[in-house]
N, C-alpha and C positions, 0 to 999 in steps of 0.2 A: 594691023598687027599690034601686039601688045608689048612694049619694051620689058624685057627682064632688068630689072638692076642685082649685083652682084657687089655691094658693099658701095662704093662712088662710082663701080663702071654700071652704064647700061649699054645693052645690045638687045638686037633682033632677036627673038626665039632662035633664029637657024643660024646663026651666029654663034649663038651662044651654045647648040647642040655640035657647031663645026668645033667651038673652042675646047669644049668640053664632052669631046665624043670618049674618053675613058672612062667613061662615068659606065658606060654602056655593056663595062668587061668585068665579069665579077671573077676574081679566082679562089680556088679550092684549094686544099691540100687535105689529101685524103689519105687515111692510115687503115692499113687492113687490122679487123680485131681480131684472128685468128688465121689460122696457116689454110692457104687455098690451093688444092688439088685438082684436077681435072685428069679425065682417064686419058686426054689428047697427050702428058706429062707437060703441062704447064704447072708449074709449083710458084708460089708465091710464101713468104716466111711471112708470119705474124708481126704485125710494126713495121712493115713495107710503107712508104712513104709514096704519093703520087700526087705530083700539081697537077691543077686542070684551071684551063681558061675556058669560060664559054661567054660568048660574046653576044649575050641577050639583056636584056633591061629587066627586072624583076626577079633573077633566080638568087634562090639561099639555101644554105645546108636543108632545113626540111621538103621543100621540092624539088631540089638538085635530079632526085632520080627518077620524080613522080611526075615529072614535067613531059609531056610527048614533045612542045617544040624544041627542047634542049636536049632528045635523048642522041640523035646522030652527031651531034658535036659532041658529047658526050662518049659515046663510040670511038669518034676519031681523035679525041683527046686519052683515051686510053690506049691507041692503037700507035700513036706517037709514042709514048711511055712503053712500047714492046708487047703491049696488051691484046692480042688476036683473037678474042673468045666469040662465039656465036652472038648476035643481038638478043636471046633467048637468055643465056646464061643467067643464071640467078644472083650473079657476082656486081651486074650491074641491077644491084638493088641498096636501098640505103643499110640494110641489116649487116651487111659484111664491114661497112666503112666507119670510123670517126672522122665525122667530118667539122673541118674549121674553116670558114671564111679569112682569109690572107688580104 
């Protein structure tokens, strides 16, 4: 194995994944761009604000939604926030949200 160094420390790769496993958690804060209706009466007002964590290595605003292995964490991070819409819904698409990385 290969030592990491990390300024004057070095450690193990799995060391340094165990030290710095929040690396691994990217968060959102997602803004609705307009008012979201559904005929079930789920309302949602324009400017609704929603964090999301999804705890994968690689995800950003532009893949956030396009990503298949991020979309059920995704689900159940909206589903936390009150969010109960079909896996189908068109809401979980990047068109509805601004999205910022936090």
């Amino acid at each position: 194995m290969v030592d990491v160094k990390i300024g004057e420390e070095e450690m193990s790769p799995m060391l340094f994944y165990q030290h710095h496993n929040y690396l691994i958690m990217a968060q959102f804060q997602l803004t609705a761009k307009s008012d979201i209706n559904r005929c079930n009466g789920f309302h949602m007002d324009r400017g609704t604000t929603i964090n999301v964590n999804i705890h994968m290595a690689g995800i950003t605003p532009y893949n956030l939604f396009n990503n298949a292995r991020c979309k059920d964490a995704l689900i159940q991070q909206f589903r936390l926030n009150g969010i109960d819409l079909p896996y189908t819904d068109a809401v979980f698409s990047r068109g509805y949200w601004d999205i910022k990385m936090r």
